[in-house]
C-alpha positions as CSV (number, residue, x, y, z in Angstrom):
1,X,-8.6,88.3,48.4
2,X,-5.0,88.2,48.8
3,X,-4.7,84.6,49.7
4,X,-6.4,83.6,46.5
5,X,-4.0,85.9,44.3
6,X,-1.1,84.5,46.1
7,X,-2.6,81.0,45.8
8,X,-3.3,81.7,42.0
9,X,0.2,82.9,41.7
10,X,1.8,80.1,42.9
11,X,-0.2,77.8,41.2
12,X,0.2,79.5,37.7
13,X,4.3,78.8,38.7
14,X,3.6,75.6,39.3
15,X,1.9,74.9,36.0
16,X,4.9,76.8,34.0
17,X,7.4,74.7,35.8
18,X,5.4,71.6,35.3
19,X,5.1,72.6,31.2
20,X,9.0,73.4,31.1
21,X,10.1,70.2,32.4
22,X,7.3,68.6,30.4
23,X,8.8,70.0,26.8
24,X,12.2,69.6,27.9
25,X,11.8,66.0,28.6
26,X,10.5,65.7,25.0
27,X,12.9,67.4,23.2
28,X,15.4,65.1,25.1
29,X,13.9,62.4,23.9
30,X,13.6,63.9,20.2
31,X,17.7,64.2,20.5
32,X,18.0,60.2,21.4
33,X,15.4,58.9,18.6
34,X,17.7,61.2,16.4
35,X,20.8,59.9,17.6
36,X,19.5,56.1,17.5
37,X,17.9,56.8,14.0
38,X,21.5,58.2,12.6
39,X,23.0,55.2,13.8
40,X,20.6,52.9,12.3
41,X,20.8,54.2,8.9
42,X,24.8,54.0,9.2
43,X,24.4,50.4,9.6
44,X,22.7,49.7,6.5
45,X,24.9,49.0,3.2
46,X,25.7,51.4,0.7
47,X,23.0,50.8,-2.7
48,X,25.8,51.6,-4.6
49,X,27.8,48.6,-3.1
50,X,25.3,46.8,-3.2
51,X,24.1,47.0,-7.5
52,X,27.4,46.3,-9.6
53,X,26.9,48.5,-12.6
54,X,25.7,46.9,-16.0
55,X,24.0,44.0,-14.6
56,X,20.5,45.2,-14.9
57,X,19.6,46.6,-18.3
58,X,15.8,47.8,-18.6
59,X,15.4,45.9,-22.2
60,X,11.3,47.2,-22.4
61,X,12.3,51.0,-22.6
């Protein structure tokens, strides 16, 4: 009886161990896609660079 409560104990630490280093793994990854995704959107041009103002006049309206 004791063996299997030490056996369940120790196997219920494994599984939080195993689920810690599972979400902190992902959340490590989360921070690079972030980080790689702030950088991508720094590369694009500015729209307002981009559209001189007064060229496009919406003449149907």
């Amino acid at each position: 009886m004791m063996e299997s409560i030490a056996s369940m104990a120790m196997d219920m630490s494994a599984a939080n161990f195993a689920t810690n280093y599972s979400i902190s793994v992902t959340k490590k990854m989360m921070d690079t896609q972030e980080l790689a995704a702030q950088e991508l959107l720094n590369m694009l041009p500015d729209q307002a660079a981009m559209v001189p103002k007064g060229d496009f006049i919406d003449v149907y309206a």
